[in-house]
Chimera marker file (.cmm) of the C-alpha trace (Angstrom):
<marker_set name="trace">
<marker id="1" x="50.796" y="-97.695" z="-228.401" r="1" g="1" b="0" radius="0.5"/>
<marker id="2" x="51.397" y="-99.575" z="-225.087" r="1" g="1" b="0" radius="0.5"/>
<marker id="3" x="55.102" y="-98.243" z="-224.321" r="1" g="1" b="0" radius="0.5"/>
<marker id="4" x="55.695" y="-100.090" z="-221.414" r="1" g="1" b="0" radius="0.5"/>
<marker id="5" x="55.233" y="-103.272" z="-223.601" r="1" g="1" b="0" radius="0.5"/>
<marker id="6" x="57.842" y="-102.473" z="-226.591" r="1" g="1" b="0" radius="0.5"/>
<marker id="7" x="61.440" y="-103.204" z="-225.301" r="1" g="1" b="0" radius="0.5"/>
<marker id="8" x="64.670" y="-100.646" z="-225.586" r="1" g="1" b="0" radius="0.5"/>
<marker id="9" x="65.551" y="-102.456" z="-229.041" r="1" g="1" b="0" radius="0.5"/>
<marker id="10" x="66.470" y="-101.425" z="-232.461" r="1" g="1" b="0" radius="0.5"/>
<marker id="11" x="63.078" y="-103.808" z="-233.416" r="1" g="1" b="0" radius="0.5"/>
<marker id="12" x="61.188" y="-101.527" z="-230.524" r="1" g="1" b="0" radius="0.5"/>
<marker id="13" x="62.700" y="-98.683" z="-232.368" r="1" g="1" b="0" radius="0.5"/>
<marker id="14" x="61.442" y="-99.508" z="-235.391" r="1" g="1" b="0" radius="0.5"/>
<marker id="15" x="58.111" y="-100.161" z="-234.037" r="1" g="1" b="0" radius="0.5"/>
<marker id="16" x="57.594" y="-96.651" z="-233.361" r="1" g="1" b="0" radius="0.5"/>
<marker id="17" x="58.880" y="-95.562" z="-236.968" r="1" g="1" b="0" radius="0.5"/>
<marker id="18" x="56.178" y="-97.672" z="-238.279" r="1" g="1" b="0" radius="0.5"/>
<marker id="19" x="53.667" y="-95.555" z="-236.551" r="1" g="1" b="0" radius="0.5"/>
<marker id="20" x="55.279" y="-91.891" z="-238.024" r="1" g="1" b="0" radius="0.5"/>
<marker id="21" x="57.055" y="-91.411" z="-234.207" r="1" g="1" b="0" radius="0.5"/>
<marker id="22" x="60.730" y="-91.285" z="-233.328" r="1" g="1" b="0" radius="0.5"/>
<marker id="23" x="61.543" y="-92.292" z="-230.029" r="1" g="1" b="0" radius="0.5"/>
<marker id="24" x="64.660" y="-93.389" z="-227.700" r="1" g="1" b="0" radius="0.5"/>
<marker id="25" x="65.428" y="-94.552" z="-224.567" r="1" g="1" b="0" radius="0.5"/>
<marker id="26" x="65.890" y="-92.324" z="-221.586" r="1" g="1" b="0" radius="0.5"/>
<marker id="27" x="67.950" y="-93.654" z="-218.595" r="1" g="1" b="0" radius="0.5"/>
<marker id="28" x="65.972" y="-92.895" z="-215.238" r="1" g="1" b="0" radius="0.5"/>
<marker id="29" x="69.410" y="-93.089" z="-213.126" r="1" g="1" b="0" radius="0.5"/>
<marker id="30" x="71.550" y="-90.329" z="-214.844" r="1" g="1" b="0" radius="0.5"/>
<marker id="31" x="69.244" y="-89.013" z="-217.453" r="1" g="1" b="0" radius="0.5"/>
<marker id="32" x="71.155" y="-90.430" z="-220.714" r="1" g="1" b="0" radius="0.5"/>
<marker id="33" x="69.355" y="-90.529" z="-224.231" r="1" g="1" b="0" radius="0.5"/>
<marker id="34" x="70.169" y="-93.654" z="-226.343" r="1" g="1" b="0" radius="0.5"/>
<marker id="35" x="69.219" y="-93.662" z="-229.992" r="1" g="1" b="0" radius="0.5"/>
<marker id="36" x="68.682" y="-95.814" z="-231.167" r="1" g="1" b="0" radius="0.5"/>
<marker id="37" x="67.673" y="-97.193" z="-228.080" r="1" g="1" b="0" radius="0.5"/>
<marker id="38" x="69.860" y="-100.305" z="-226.289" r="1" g="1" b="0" radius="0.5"/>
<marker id="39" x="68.453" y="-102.504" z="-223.205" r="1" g="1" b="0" radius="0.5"/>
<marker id="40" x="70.793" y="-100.953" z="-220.836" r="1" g="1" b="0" radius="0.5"/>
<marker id="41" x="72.259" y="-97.389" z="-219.904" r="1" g="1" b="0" radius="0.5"/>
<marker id="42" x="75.559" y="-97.178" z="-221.745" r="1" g="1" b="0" radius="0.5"/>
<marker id="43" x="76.427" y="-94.364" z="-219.209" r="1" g="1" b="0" radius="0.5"/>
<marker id="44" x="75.891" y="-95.858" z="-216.015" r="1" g="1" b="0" radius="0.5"/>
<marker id="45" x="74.293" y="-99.324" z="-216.670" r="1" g="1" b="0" radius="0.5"/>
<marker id="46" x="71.342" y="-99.308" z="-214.948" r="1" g="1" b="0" radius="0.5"/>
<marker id="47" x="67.979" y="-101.231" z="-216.744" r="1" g="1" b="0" radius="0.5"/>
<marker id="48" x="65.686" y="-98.447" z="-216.007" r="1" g="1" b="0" radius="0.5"/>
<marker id="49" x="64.913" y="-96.868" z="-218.881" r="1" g="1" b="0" radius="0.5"/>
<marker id="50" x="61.961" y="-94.963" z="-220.605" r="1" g="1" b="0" radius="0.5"/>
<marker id="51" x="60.720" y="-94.423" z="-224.041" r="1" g="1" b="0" radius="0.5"/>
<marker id="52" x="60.785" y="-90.754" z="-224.693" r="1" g="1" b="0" radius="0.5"/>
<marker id="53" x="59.562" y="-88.799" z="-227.993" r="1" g="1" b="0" radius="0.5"/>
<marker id="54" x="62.221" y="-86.708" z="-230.355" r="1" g="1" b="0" radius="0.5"/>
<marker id="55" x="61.819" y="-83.728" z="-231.855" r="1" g="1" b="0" radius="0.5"/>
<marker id="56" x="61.690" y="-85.019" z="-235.991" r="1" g="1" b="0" radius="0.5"/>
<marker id="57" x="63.608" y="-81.731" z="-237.426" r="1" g="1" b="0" radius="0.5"/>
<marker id="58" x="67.228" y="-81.109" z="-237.230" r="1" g="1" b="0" radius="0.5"/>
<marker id="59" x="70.557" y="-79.658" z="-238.238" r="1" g="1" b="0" radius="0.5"/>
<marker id="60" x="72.932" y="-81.466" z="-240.887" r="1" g="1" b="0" radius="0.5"/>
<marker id="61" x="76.093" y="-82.520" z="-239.137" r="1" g="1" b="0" radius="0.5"/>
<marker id="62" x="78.092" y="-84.012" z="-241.373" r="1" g="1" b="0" radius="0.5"/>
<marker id="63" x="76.771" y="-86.253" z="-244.865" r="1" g="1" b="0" radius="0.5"/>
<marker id="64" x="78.739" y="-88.223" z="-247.610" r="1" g="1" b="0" radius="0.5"/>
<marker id="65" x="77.414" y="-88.781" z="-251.466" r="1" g="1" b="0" radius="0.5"/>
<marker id="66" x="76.844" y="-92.364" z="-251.967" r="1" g="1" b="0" radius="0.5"/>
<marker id="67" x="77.466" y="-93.232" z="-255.859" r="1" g="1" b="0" radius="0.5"/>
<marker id="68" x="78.248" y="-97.000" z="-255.777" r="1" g="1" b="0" radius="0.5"/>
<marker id="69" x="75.791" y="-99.185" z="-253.372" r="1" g="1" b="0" radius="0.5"/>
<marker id="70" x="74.486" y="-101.940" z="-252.559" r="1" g="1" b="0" radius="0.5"/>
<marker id="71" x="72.514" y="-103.846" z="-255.404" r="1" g="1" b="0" radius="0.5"/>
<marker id="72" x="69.007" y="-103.009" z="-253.579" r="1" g="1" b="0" radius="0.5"/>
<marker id="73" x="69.944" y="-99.400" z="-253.514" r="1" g="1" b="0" radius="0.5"/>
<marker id="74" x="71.234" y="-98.907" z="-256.880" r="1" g="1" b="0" radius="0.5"/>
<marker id="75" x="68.337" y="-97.496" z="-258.599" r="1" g="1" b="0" radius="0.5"/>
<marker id="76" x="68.796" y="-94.611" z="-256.405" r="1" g="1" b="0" radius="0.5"/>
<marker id="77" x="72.181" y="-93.351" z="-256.845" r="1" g="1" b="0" radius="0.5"/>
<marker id="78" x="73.947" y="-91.097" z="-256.114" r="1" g="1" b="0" radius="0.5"/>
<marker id="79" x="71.848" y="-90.788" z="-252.967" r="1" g="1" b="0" radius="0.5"/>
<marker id="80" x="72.949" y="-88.668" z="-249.564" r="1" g="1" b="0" radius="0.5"/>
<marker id="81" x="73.573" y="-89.976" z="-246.324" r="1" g="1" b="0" radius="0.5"/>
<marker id="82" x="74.095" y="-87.730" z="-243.367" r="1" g="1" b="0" radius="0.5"/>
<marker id="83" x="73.948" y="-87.646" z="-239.498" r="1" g="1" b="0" radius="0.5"/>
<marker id="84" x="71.273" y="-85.095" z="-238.117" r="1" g="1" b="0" radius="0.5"/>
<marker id="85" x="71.316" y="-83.647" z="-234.887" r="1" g="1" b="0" radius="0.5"/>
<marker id="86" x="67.957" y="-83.371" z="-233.418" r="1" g="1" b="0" radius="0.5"/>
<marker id="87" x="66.246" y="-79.909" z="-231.683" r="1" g="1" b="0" radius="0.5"/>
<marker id="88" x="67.294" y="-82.382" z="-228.269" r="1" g="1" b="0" radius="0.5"/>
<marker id="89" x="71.015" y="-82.640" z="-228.959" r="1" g="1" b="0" radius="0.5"/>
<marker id="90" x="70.050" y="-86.429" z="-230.412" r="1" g="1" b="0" radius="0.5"/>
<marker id="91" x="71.944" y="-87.302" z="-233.232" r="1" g="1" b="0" radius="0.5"/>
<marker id="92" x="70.523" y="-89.924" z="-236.136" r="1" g="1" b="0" radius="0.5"/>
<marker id="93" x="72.110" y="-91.234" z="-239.357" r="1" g="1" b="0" radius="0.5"/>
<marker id="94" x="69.467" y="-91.364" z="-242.217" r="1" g="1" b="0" radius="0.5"/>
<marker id="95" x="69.128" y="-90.758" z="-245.853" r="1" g="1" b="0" radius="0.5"/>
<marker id="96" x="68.245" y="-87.494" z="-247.156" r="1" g="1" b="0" radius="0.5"/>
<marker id="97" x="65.855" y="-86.707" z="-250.002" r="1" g="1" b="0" radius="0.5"/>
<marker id="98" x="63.951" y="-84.316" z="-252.106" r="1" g="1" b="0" radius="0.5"/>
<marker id="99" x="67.220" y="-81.846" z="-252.664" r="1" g="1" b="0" radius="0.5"/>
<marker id="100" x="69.710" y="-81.737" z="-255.633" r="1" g="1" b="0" radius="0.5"/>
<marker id="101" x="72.542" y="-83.395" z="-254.798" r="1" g="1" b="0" radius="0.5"/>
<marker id="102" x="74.599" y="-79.892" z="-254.744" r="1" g="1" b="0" radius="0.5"/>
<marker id="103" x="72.255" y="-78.032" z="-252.352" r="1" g="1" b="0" radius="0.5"/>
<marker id="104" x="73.296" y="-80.578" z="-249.587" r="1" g="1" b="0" radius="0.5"/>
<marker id="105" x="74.989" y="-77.942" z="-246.591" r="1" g="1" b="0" radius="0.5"/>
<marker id="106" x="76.162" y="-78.676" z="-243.473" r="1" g="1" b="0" radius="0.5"/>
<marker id="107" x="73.786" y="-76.839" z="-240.958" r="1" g="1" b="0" radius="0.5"/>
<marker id="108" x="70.843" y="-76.814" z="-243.367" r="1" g="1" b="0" radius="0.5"/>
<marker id="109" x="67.303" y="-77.594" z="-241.658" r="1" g="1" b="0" radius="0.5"/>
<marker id="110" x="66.100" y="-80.975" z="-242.367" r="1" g="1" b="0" radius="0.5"/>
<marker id="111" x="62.827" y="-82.941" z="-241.209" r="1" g="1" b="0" radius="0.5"/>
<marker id="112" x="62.269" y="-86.369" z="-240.944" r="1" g="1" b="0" radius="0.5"/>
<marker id="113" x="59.859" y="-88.273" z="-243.196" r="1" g="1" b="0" radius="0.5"/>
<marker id="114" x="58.445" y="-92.021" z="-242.534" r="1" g="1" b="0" radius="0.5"/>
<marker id="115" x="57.655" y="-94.599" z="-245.478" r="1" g="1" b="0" radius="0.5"/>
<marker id="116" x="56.664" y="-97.737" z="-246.449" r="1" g="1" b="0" radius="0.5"/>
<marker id="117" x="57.601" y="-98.446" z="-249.877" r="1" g="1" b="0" radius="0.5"/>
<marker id="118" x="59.166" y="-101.981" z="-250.471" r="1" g="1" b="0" radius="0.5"/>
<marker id="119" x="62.977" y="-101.502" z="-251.468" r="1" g="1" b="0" radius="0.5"/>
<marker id="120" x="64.139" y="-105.131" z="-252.816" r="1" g="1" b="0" radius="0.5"/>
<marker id="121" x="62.234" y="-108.269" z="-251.254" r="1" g="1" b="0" radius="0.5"/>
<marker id="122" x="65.790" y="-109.394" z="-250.755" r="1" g="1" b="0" radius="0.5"/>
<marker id="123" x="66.215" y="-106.473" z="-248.578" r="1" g="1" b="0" radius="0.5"/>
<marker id="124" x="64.853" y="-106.860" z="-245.003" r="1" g="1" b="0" radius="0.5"/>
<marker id="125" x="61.410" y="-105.117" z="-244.615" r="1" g="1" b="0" radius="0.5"/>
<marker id="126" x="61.747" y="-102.414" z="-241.820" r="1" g="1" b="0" radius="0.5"/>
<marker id="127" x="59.792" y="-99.253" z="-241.888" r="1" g="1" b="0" radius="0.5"/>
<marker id="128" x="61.889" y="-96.663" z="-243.020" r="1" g="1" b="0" radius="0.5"/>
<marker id="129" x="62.179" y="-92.560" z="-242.056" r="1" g="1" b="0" radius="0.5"/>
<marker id="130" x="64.751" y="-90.255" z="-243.934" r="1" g="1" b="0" radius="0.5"/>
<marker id="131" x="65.325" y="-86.610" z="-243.859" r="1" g="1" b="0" radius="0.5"/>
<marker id="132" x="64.691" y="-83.827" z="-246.899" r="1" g="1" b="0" radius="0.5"/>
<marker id="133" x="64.867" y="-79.959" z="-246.870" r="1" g="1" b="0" radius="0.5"/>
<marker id="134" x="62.001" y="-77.825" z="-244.349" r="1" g="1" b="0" radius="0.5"/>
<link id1="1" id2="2" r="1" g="1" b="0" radius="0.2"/>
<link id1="2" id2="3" r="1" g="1" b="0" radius="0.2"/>
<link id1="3" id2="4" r="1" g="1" b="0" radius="0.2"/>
<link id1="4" id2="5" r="1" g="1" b="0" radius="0.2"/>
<link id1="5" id2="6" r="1" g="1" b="0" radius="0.2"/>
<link id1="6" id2="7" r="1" g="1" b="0" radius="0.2"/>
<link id1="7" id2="8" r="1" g="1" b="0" radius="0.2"/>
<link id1="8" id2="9" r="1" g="1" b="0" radius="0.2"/>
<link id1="9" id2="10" r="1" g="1" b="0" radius="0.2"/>
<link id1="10" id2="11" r="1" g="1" b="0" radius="0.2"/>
<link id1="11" id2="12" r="1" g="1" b="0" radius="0.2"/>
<link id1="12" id2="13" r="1" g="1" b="0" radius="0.2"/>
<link id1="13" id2="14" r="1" g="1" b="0" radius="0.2"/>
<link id1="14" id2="15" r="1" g="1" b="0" radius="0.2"/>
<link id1="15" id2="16" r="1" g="1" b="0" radius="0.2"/>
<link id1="16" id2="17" r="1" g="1" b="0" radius="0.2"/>
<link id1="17" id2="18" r="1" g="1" b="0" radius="0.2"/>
<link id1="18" id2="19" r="1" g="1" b="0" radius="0.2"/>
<link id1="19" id2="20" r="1" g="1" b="0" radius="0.2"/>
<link id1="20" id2="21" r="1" g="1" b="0" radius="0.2"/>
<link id1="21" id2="22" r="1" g="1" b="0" radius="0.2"/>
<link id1="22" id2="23" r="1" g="1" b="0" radius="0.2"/>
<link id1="23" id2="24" r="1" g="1" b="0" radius="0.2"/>
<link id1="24" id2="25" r="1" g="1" b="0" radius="0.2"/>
<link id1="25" id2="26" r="1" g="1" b="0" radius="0.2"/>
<link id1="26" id2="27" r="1" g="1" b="0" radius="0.2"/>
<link id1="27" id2="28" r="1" g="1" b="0" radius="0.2"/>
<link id1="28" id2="29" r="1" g="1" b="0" radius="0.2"/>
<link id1="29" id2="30" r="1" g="1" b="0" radius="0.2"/>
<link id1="30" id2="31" r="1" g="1" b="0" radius="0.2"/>
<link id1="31" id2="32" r="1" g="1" b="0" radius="0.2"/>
<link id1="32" id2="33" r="1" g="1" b="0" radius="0.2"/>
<link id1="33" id2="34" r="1" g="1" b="0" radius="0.2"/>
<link id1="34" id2="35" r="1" g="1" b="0" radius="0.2"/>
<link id1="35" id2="36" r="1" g="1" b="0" radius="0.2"/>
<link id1="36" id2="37" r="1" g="1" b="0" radius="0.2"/>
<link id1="37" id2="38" r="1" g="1" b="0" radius="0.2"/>
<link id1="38" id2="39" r="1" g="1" b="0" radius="0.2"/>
<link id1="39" id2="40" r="1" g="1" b="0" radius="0.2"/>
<link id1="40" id2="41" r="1" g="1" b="0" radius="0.2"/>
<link id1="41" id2="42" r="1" g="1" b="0" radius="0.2"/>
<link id1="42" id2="43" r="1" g="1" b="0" radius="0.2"/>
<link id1="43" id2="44" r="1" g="1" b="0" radius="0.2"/>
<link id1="44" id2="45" r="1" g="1" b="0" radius="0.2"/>
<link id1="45" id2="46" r="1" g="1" b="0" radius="0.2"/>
<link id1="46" id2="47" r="1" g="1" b="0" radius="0.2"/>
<link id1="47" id2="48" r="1" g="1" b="0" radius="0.2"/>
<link id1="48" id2="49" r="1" g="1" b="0" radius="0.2"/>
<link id1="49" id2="50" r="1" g="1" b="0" radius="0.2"/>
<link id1="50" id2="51" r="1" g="1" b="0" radius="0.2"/>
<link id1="51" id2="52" r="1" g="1" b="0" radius="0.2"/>
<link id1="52" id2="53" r="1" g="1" b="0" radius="0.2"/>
<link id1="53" id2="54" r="1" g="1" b="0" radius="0.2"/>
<link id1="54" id2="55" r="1" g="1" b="0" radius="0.2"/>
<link id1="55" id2="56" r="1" g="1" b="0" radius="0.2"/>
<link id1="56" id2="57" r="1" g="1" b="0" radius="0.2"/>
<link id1="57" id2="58" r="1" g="1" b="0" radius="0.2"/>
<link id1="58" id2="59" r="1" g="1" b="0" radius="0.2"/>
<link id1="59" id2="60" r="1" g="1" b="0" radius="0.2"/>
<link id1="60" id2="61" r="1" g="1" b="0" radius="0.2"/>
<link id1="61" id2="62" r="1" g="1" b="0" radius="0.2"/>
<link id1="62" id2="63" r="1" g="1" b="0" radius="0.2"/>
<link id1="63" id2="64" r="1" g="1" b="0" radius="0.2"/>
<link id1="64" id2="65" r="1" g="1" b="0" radius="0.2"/>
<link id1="65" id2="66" r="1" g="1" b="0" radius="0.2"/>
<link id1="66" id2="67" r="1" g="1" b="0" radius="0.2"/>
<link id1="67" id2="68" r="1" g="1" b="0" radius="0.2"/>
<link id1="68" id2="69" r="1" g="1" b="0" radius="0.2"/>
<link id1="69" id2="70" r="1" g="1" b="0" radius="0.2"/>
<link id1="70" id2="71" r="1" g="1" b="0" radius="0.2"/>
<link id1="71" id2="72" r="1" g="1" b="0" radius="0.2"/>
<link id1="72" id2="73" r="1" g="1" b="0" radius="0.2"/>
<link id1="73" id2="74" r="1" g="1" b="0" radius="0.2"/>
<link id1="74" id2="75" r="1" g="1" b="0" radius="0.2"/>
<link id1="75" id2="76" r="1" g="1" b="0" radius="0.2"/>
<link id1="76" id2="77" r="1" g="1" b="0" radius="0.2"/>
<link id1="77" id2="78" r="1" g="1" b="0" radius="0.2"/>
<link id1="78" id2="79" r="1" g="1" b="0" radius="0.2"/>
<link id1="79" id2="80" r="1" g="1" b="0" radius="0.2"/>
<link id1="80" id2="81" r="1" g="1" b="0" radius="0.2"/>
<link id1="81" id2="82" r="1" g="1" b="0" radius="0.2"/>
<link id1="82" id2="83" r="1" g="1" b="0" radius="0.2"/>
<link id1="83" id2="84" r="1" g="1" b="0" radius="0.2"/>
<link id1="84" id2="85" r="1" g="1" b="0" radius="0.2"/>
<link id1="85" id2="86" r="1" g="1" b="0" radius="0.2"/>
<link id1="86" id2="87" r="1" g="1" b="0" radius="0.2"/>
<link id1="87" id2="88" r="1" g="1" b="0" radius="0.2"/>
<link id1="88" id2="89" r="1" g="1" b="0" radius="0.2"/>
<link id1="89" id2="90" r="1" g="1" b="0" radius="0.2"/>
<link id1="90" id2="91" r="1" g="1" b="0" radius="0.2"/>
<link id1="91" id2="92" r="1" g="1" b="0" radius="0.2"/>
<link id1="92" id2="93" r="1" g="1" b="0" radius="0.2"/>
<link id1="93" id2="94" r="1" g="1" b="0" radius="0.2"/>
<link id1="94" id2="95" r="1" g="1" b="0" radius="0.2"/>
<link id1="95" id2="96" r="1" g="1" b="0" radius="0.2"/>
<link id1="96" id2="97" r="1" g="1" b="0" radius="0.2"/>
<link id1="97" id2="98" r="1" g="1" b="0" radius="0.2"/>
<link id1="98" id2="99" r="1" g="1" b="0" radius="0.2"/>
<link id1="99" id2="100" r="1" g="1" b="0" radius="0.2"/>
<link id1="100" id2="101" r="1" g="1" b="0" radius="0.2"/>
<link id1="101" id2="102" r="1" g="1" b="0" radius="0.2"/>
<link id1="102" id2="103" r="1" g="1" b="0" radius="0.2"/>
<link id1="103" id2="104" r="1" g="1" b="0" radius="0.2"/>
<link id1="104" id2="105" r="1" g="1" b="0" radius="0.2"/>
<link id1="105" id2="106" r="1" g="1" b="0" radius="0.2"/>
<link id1="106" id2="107" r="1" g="1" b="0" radius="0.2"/>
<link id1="107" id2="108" r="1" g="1" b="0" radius="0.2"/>
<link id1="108" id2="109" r="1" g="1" b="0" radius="0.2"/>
<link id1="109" id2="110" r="1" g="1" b="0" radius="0.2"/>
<link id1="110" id2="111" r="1" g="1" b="0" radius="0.2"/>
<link id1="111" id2="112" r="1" g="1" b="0" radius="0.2"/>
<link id1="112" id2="113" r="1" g="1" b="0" radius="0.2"/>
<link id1="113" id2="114" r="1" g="1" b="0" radius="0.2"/>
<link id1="114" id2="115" r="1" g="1" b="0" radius="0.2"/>
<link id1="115" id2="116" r="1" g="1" b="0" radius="0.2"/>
<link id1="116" id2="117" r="1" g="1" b="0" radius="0.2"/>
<link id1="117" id2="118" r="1" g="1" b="0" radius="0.2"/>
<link id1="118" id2="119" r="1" g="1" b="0" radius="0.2"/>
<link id1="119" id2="120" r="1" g="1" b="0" radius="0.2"/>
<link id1="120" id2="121" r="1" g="1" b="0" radius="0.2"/>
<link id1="121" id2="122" r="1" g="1" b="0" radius="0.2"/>
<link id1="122" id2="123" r="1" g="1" b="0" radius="0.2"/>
<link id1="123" id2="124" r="1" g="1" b="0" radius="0.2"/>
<link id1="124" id2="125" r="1" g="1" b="0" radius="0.2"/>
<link id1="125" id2="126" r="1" g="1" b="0" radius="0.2"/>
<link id1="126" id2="127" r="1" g="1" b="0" radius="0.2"/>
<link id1="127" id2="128" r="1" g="1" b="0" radius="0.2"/>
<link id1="128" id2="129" r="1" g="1" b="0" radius="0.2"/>
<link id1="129" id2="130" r="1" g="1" b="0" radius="0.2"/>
<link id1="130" id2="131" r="1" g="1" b="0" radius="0.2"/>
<link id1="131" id2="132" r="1" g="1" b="0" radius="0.2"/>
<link id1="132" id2="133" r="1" g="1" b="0" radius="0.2"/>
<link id1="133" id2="134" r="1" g="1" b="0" radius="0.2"/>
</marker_set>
């Protein structure tokens, strides 16, 4: 994929997913990671950025059970949400799948996973990742 071409946006973001790779945006002034990525350093606001690749395994931070939802999501509740911080330092929100509900730990080793299954036609029609047990 042409990364020079795909612009520091949640839709270039996504664009990667699609393809099975995570990536953010990489200031070239002071070095800051942005993920997901935004047009412009948030550090130093410079425009010069680069696409950079993520390590897709990780450390649970911190994760809430979700048992009421939204209508396109309610065929999977109760589902987990959690923010995982990447081998990098990186840190991503995502679901997390695969485990019973009460072997969920902070600090447990996750991976991510990409996907294309259709949700809801109502629901917008972005590639998806999540994270489940290593």
């Amino acid at each position: 994929m042409a990364e020079t071409s795909i612009p520091f946006t949640i839709e270039g973001f996504y664009k990667f997913i699609q393809n099975g790779q995570l990536m953010g945006a990489v200031c070239n002034k002071c070095g800051k990671l942005s993920l997901p990525p935004k047009p412009i350093c948030t550090k130093c606001l410079s425009r010069d950025l680069k696409w950079k690749e993520l390590p897709q395994q990780g450390k649970l931070l911190t994760y809430t059970i979700i048992h009421i939802s939204p209508k396109q999501f309610q065929s999977m509740t109760p589902y987990v949400v959690g923010i995982v911080q990447l081998g990098d330092g990186a840190q991503l929100p995502g679901m997390i799948r695969d485990i019973d509900l009460d072997n969920v730990k902070i600090g447990m080793n996750l991976t991510m996973e990409f996907e294309k299954e259709i949700i809801s036609k109502d629901w917008p029609q972005w590639p998806r990742y999540y994270f489940k047990p290593i």
